[in-house]
CHARMM internal coordinates of N, CA and C (Angstrom, degrees):
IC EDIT
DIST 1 N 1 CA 1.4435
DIST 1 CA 1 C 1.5246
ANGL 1 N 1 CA 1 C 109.20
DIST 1 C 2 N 1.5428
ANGL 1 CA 1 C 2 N 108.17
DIHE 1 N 1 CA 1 C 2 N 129.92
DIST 2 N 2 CA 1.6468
ANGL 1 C 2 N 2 CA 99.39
DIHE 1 CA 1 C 2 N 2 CA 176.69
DIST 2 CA 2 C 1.6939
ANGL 2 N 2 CA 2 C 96.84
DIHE 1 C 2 N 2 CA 2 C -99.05
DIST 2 C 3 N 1.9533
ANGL 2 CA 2 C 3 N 83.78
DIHE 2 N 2 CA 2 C 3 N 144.67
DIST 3 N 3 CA 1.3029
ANGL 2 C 3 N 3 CA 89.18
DIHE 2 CA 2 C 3 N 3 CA 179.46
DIST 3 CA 3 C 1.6187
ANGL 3 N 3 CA 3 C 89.17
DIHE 2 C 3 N 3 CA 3 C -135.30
DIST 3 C 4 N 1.8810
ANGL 3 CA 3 C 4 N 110.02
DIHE 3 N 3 CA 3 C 4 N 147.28
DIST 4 N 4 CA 1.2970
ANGL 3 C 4 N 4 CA 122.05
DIHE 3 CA 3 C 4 N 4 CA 178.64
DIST 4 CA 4 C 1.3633
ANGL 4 N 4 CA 4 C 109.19
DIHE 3 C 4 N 4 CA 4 C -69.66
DIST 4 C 5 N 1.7759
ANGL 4 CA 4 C 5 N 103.88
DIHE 4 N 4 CA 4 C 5 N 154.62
DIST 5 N 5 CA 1.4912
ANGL 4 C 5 N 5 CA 118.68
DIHE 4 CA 4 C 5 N 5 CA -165.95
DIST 5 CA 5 C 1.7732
ANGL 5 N 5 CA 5 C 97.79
DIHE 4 C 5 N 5 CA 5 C -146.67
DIST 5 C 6 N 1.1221
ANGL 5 CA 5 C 6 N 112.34
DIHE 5 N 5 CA 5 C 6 N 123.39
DIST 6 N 6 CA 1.1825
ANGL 5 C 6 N 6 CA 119.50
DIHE 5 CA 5 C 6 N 6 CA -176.64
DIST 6 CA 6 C 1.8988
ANGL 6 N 6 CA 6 C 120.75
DIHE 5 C 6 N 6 CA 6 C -84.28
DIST 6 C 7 N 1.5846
ANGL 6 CA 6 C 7 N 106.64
DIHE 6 N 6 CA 6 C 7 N -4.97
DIST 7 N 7 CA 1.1480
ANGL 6 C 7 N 7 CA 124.31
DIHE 6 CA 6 C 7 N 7 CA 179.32
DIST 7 CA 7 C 1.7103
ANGL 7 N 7 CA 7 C 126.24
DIHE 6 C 7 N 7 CA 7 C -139.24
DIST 7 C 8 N 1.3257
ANGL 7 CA 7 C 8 N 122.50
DIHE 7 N 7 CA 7 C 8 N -176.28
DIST 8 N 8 CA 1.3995
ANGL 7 C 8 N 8 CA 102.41
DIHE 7 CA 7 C 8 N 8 CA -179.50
DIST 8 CA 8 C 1.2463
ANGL 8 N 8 CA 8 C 114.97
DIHE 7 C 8 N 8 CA 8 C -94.27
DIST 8 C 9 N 1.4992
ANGL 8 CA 8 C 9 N 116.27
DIHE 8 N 8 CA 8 C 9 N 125.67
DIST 9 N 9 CA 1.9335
ANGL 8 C 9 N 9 CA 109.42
DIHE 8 CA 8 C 9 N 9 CA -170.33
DIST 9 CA 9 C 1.6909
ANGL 9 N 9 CA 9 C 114.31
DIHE 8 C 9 N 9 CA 9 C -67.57
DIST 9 C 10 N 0.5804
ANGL 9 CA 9 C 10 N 83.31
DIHE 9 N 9 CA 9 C 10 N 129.01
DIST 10 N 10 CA 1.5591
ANGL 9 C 10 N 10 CA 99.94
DIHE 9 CA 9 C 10 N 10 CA 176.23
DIST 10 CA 10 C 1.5170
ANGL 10 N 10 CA 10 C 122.51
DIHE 9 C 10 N 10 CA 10 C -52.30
DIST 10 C 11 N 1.2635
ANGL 10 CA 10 C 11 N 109.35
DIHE 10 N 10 CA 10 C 11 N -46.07
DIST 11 N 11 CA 1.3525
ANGL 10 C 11 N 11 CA 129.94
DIHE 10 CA 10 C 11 N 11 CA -147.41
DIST 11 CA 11 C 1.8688
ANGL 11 N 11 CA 11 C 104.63
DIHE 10 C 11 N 11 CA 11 C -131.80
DIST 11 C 12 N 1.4847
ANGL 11 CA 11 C 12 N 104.66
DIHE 11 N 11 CA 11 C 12 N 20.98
DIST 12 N 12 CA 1.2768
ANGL 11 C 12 N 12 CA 115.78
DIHE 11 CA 11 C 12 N 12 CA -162.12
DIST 12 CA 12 C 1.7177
ANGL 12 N 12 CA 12 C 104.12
DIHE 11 C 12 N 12 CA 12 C -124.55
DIST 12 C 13 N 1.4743
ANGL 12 CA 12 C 13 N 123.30
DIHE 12 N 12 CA 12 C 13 N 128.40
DIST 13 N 13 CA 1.3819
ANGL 12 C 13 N 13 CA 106.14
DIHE 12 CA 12 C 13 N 13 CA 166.82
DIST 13 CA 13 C 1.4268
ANGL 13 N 13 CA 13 C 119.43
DIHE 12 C 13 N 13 CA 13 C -93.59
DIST 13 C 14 N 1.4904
ANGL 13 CA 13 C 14 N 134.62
DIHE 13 N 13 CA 13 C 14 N -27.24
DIST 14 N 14 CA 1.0241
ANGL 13 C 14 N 14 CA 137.33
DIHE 13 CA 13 C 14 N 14 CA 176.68
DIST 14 CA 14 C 1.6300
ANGL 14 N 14 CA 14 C 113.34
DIHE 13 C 14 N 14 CA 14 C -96.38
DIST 14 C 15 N 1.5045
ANGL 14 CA 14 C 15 N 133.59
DIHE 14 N 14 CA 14 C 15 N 157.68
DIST 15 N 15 CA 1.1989
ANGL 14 C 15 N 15 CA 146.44
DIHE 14 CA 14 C 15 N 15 CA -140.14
DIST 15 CA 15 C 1.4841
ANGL 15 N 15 CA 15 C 102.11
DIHE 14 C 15 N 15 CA 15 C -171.52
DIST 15 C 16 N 1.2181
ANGL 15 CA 15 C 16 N 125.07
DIHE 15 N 15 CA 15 C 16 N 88.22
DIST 16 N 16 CA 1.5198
ANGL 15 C 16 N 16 CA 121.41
DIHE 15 CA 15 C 16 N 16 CA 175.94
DIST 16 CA 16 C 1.7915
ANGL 16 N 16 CA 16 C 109.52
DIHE 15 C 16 N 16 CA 16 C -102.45
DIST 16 C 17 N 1.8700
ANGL 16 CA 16 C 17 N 91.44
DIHE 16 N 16 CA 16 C 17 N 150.34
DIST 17 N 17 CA 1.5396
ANGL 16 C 17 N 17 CA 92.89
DIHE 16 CA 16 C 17 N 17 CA -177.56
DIST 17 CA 17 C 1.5492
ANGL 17 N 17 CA 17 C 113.91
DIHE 16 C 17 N 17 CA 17 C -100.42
DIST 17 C 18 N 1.0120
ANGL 17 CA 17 C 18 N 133.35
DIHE 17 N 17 CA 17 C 18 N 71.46
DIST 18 N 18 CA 1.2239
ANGL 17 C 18 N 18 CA 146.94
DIHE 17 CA 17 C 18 N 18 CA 135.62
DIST 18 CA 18 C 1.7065
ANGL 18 N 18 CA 18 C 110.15
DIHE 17 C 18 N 18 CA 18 C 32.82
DIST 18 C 19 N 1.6174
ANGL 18 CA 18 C 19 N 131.22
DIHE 18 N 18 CA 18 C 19 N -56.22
DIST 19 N 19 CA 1.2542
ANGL 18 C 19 N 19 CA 128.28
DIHE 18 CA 18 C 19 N 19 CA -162.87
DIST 19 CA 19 C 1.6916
ANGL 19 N 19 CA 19 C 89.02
DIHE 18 C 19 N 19 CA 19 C -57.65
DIST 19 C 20 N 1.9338
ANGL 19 CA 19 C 20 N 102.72
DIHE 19 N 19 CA 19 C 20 N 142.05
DIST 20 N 20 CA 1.0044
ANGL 19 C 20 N 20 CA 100.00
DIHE 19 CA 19 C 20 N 20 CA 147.93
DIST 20 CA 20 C 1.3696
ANGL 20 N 20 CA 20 C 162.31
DIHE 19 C 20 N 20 CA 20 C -59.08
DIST 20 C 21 N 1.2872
ANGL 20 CA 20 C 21 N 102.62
DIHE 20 N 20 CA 20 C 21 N -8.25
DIST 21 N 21 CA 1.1722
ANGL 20 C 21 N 21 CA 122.31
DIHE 20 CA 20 C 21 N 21 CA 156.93
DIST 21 CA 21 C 1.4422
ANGL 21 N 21 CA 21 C 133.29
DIHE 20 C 21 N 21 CA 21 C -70.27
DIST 21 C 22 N 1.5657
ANGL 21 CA 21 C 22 N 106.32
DIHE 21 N 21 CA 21 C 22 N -40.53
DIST 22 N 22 CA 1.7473
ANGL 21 C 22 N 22 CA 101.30
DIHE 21 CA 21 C 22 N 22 CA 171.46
DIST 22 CA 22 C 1.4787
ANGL 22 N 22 CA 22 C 111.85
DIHE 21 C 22 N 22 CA 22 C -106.39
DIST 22 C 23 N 1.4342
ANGL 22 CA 22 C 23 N 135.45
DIHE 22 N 22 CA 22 C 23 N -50.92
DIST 23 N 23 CA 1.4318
ANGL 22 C 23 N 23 CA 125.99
DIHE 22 CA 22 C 23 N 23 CA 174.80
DIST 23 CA 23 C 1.3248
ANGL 23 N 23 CA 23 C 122.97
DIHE 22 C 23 N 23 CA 23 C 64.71
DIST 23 C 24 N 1.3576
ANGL 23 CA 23 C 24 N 103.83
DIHE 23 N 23 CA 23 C 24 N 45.58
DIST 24 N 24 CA 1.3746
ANGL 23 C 24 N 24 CA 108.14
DIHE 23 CA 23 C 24 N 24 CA -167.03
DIST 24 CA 24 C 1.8738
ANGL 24 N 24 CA 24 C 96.93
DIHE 23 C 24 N 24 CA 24 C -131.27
DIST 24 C 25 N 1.2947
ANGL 24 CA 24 C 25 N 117.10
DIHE 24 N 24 CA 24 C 25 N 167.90
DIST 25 N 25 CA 1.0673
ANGL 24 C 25 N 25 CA 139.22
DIHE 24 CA 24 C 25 N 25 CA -129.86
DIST 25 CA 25 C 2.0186
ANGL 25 N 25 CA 25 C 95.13
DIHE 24 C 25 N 25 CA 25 C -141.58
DIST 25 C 26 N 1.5489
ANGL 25 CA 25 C 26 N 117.12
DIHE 25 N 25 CA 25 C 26 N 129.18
DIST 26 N 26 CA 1.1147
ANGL 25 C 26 N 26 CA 104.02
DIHE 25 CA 25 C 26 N 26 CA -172.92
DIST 26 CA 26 C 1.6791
ANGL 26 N 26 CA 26 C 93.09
DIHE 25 C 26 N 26 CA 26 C -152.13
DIST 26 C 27 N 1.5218
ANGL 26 CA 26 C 27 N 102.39
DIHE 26 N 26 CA 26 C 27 N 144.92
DIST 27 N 27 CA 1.7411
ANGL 26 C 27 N 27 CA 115.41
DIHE 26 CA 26 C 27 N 27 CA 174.82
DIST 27 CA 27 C 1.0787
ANGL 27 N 27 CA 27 C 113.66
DIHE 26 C 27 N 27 CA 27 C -87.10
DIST 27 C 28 N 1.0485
ANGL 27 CA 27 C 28 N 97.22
DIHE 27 N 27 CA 27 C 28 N 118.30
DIST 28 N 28 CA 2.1157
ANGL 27 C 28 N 28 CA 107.30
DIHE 27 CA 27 C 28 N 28 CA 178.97
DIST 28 CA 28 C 1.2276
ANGL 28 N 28 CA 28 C 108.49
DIHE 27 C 28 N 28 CA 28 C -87.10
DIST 28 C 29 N 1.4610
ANGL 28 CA 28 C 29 N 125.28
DIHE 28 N 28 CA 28 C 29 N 3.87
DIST 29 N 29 CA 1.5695
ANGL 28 C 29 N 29 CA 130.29
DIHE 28 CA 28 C 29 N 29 CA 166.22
DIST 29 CA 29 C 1.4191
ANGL 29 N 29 CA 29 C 105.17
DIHE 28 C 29 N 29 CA 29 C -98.81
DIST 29 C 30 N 1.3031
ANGL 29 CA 29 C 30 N 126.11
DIHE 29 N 29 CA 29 C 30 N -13.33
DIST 30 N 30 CA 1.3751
ANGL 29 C 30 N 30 CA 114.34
DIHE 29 CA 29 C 30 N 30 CA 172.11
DIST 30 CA 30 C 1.3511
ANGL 30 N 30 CA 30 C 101.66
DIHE 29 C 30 N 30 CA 30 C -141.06
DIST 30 C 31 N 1.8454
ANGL 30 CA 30 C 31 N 123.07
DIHE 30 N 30 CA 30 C 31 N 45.31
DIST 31 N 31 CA 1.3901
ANGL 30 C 31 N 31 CA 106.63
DIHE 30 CA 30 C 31 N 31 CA 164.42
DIST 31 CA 31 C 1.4047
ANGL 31 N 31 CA 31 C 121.75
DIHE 30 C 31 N 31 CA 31 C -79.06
DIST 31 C 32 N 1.2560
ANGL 31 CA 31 C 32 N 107.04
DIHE 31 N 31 CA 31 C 32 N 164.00
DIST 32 N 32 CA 1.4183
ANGL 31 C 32 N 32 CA 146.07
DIHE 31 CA 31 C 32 N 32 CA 166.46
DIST 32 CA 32 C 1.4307
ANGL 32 N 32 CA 32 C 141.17
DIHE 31 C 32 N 32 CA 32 C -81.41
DIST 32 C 33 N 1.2574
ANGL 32 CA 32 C 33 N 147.21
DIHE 32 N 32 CA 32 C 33 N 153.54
DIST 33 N 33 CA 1.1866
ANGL 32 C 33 N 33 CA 119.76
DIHE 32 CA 32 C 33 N 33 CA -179.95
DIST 33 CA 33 C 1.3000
ANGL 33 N 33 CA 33 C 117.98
DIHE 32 C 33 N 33 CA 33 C -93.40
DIST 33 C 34 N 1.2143
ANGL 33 CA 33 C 34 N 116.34
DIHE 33 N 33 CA 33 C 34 N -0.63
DIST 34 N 34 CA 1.5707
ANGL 33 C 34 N 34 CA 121.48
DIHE 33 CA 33 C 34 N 34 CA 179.99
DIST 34 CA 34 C 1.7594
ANGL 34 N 34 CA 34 C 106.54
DIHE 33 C 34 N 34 CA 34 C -80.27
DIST 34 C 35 N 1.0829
ANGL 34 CA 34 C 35 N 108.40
DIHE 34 N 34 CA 34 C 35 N -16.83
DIST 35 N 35 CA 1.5976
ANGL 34 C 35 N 35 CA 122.38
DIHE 34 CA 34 C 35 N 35 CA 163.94
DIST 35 CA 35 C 0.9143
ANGL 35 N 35 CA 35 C 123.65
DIHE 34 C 35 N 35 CA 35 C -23.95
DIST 35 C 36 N 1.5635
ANGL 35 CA 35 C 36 N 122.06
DIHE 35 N 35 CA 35 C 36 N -55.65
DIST 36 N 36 CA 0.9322
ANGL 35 C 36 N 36 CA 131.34
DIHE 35 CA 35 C 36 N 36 CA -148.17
DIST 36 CA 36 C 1.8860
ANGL 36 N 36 CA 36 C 136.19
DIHE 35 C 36 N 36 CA 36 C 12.18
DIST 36 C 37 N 2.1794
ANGL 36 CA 36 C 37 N 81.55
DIHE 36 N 36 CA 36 C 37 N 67.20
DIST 37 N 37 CA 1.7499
ANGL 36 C 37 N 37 CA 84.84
DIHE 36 CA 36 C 37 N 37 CA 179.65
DIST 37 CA 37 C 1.7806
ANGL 37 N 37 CA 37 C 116.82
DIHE 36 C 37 N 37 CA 37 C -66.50
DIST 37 C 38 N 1.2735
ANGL 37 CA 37 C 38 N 107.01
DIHE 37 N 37 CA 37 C 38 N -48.60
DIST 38 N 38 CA 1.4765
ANGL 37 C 38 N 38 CA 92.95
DIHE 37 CA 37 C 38 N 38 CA -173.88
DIST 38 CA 38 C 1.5405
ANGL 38 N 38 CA 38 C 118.77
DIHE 37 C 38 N 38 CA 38 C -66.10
DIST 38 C 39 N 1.0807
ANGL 38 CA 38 C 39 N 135.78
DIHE 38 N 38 CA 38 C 39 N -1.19
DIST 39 N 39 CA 1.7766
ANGL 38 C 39 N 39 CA 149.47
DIHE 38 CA 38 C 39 N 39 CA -177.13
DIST 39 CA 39 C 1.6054
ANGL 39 N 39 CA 39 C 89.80
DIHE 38 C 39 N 39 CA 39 C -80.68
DIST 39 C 40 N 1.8582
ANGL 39 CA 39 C 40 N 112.67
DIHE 39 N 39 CA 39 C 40 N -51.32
DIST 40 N 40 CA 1.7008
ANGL 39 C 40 N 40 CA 100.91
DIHE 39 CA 39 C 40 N 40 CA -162.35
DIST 40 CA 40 C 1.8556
ANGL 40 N 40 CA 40 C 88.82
DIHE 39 C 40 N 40 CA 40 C -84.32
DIST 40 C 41 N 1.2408
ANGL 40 CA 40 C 41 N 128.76
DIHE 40 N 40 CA 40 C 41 N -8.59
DIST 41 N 41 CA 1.3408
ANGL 40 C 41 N 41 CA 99.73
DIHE 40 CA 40 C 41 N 41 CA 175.76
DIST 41 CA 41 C 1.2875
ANGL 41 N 41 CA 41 C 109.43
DIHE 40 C 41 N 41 CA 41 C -99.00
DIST 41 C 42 N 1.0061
ANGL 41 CA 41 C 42 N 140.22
DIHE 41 N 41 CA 41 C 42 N -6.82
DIST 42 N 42 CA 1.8986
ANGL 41 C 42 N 42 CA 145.12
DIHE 41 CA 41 C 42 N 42 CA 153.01
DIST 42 CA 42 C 1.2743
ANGL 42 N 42 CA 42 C 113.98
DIHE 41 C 42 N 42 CA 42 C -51.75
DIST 42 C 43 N 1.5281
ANGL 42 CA 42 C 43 N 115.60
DIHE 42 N 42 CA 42 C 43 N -32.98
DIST 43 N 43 CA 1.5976
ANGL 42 C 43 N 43 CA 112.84
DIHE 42 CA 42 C 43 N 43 CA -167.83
DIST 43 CA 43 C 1.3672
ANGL 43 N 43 CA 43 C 109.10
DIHE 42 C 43 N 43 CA 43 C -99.54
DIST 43 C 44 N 1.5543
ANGL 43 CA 43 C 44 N 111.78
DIHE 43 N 43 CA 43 C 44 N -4.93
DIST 44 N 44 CA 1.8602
ANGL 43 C 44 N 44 CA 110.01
DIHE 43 CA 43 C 44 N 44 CA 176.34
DIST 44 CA 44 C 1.2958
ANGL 44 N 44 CA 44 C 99.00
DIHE 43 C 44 N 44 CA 44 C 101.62
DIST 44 C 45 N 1.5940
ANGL 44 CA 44 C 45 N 140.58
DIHE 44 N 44 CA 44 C 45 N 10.73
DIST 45 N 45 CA 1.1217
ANGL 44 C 45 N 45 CA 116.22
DIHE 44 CA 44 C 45 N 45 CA -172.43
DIST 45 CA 45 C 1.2071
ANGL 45 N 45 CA 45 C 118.34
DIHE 44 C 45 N 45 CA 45 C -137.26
DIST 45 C 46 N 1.4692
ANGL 45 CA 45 C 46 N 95.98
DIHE 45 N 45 CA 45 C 46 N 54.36
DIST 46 N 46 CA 2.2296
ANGL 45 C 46 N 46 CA 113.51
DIHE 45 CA 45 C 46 N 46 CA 172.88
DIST 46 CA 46 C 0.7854
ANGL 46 N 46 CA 46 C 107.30
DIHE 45 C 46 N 46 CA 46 C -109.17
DIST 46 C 47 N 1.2370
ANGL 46 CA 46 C 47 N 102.57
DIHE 46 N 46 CA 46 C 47 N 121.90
DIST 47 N 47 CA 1.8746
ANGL 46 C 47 N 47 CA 102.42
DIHE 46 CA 46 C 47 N 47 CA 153.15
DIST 47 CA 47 C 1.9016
ANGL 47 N 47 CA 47 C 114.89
DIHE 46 C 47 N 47 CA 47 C -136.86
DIST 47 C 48 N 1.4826
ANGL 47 CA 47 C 48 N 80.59
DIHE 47 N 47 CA 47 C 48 N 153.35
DIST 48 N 48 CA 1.7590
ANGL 47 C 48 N 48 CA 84.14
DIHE 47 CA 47 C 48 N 48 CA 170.38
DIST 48 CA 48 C 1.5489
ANGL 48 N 48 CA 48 C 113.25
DIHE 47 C 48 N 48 CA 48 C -102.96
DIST 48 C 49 N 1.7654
ANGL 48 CA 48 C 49 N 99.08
DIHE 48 N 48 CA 48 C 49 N 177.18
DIST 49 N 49 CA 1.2418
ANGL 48 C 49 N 49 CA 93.40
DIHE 48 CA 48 C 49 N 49 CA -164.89
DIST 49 CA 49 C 1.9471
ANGL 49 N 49 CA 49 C 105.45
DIHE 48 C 49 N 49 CA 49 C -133.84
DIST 49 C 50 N 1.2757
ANGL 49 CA 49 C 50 N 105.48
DIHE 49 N 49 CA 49 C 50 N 142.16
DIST 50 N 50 CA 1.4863
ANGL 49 C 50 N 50 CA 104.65
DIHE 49 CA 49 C 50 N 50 CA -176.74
DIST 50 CA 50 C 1.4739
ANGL 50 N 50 CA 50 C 115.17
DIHE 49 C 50 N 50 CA 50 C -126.62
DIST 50 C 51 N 1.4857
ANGL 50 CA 50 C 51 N 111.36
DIHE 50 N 50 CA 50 C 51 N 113.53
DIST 51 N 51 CA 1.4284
ANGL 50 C 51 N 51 CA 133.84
DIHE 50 CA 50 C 51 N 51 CA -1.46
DIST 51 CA 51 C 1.6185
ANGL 51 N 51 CA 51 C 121.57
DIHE 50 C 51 N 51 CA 51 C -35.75
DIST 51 C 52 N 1.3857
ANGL 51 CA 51 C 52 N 115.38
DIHE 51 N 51 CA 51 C 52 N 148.50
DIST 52 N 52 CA 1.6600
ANGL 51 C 52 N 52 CA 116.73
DIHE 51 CA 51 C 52 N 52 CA 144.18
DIST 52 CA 52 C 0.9230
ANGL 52 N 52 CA 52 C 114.30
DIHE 51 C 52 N 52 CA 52 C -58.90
DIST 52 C 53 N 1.3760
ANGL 52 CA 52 C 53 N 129.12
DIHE 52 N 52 CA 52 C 53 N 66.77
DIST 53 N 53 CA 1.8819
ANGL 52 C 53 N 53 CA 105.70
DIHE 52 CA 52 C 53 N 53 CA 178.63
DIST 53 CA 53 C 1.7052
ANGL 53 N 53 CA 53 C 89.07
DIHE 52 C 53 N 53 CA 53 C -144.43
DIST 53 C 54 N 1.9214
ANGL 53 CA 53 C 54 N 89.06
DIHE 53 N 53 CA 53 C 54 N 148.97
DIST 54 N 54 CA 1.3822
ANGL 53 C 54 N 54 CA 81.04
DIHE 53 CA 53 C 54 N 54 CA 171.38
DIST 54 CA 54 C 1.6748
ANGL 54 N 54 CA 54 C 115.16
DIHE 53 C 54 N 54 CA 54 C -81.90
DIST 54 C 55 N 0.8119
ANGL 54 CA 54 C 55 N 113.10
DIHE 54 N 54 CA 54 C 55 N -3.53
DIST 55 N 55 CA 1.8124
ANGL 54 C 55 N 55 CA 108.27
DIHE 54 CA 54 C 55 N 55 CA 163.78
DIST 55 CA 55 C 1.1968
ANGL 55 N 55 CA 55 C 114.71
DIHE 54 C 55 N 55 CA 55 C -63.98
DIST 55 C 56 N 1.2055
ANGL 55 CA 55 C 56 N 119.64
DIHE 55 N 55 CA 55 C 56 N -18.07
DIST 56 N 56 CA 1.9901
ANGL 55 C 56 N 56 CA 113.09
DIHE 55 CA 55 C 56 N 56 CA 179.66
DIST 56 CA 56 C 1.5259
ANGL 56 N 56 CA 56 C 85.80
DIHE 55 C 56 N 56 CA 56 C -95.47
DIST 56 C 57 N 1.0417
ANGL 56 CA 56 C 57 N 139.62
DIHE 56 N 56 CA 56 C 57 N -82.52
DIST 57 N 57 CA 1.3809
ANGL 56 C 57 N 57 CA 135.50
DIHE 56 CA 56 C 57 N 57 CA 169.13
DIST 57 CA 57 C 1.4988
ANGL 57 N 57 CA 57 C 106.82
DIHE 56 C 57 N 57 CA 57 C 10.17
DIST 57 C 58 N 1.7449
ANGL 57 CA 57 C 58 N 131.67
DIHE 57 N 57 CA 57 C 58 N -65.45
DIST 58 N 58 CA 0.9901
ANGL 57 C 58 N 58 CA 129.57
DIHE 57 CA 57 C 58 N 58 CA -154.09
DIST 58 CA 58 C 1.6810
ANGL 58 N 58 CA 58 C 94.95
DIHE 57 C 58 N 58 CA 58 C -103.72
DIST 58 C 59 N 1.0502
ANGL 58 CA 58 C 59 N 125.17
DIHE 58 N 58 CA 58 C 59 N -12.73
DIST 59 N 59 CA 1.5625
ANGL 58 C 59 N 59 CA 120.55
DIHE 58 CA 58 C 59 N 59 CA 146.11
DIST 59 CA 59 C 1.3566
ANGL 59 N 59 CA 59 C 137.21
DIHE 58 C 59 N 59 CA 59 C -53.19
DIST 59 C 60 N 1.9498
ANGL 59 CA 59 C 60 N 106.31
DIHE 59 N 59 CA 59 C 60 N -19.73
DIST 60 N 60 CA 1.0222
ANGL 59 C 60 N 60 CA 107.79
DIHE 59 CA 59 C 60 N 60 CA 162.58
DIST 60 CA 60 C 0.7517
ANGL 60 N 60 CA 60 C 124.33
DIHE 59 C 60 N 60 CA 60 C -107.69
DIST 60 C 61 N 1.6629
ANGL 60 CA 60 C 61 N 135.77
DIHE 60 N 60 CA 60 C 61 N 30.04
DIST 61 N 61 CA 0.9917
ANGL 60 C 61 N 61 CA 121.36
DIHE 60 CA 60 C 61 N 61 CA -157.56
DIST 61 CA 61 C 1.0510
ANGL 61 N 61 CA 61 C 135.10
DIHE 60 C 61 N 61 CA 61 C 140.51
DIST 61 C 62 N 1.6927
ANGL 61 CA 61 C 62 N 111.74
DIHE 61 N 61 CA 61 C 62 N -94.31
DIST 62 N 62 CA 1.3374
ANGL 61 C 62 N 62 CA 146.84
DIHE 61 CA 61 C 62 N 62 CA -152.80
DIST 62 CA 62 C 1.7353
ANGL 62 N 62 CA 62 C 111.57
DIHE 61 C 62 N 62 CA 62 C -84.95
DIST 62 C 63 N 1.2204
ANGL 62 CA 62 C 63 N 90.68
DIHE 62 N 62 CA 62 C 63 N 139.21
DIST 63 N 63 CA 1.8870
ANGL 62 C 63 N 63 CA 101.87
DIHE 62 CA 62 C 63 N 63 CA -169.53
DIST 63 CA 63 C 1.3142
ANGL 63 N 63 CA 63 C 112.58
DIHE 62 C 63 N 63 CA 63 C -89.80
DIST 63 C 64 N 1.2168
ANGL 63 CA 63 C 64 N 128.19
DIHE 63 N 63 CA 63 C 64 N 150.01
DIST 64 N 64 CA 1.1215
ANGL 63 C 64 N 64 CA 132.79
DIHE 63 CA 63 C 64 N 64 CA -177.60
DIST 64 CA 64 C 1.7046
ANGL 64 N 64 CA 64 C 121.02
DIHE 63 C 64 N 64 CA 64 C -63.23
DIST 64 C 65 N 1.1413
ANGL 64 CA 64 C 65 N 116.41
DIHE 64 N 64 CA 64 C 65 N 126.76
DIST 65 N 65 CA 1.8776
ANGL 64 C 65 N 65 CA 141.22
DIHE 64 CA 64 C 65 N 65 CA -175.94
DIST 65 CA 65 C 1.4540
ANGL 65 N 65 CA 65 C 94.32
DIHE 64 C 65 N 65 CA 65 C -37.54
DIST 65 C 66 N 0.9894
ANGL 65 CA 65 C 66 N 129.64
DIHE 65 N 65 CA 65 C 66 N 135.51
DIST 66 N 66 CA 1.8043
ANGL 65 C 66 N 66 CA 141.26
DIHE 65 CA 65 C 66 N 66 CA -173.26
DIST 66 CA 66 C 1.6417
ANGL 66 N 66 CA 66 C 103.61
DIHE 65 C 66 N 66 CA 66 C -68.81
DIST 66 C 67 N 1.8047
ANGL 66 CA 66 C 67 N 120.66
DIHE 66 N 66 CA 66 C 67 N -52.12
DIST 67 N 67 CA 1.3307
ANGL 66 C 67 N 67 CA 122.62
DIHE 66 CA 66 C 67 N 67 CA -136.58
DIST 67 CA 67 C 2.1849
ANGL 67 N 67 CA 67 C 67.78
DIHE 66 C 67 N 67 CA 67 C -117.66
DIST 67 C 68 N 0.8002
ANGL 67 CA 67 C 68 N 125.20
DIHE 67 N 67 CA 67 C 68 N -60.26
DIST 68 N 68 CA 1.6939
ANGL 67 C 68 N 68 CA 127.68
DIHE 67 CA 67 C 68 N 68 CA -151.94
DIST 68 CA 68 C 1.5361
ANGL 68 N 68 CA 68 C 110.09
DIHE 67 C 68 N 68 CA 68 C -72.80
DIST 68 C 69 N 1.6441
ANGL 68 CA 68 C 69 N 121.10
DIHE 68 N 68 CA 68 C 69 N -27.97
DIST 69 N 69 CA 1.0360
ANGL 68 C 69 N 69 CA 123.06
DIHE 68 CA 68 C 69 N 69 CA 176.94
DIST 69 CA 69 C 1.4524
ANGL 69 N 69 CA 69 C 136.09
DIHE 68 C 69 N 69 CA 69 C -122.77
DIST 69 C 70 N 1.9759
ANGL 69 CA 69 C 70 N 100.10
DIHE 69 N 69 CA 69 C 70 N -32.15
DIST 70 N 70 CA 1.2747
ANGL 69 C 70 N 70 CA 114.23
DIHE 69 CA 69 C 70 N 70 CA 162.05
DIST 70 CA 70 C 1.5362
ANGL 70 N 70 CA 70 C 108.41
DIHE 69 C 70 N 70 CA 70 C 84.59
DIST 70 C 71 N 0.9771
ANGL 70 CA 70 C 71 N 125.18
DIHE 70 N 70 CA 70 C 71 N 167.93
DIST 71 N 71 CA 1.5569
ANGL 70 C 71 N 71 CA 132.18
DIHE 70 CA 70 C 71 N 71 CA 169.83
DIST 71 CA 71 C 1.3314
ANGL 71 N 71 CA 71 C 117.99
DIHE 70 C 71 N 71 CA 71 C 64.04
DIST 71 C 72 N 1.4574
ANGL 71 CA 71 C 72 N 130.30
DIHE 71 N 71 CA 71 C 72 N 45.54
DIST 72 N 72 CA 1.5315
ANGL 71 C 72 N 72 CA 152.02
DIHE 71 CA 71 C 72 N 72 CA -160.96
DIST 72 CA 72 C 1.5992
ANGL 72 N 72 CA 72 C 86.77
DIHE 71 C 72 N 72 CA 72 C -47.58
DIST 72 C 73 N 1.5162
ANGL 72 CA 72 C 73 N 126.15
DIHE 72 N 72 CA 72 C 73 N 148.53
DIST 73 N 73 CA 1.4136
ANGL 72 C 73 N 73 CA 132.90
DIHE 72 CA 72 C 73 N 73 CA 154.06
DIST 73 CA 73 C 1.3590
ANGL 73 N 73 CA 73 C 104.56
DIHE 72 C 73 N 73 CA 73 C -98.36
DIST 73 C 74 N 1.3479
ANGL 73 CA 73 C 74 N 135.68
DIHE 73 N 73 CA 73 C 74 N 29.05
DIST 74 N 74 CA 1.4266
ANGL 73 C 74 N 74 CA 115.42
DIHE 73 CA 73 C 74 N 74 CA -168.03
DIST 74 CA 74 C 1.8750
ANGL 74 N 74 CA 74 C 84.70
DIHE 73 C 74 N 74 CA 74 C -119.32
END
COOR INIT
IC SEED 1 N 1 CA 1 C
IC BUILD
């Protein structure tokens, strides 16, 4: 289940972007700067996901991060 986070988790490896428009899913163990994590957590639209896994990630949804994960399903 993704649930919104108003900051960067600490203790979290995955980081999904929430706007309906992108819905995509990004590794905070192998981000990037094209990421732009702190932009999606300024605009209201992070959330984590429980499980940490990117398989719940893509259960909800959300496509894989362009620069952090690679291999878009869309």
């Amino acid at each position: 289940m993704a649930t919104s986070v108003s900051s960067r988790p600490a203790n979290k490896r995955y980081l999904g972007n929430g706007s309906p428009t992108k819905k995509e899913v990004h590794d905070l163990q192998n981000e990037k700067t094209q990421c732009q994590i702190d932009e999606i957590i300024r605009a209201g639209h992070a959330v984590v996901f429980t499980p940490d896994t990117l398989t719940q990630a893509h259960a909800e949804g959300y496509d894989n991060g362009h620069y952090c994960i690679g291999n878009s399903r869309r």
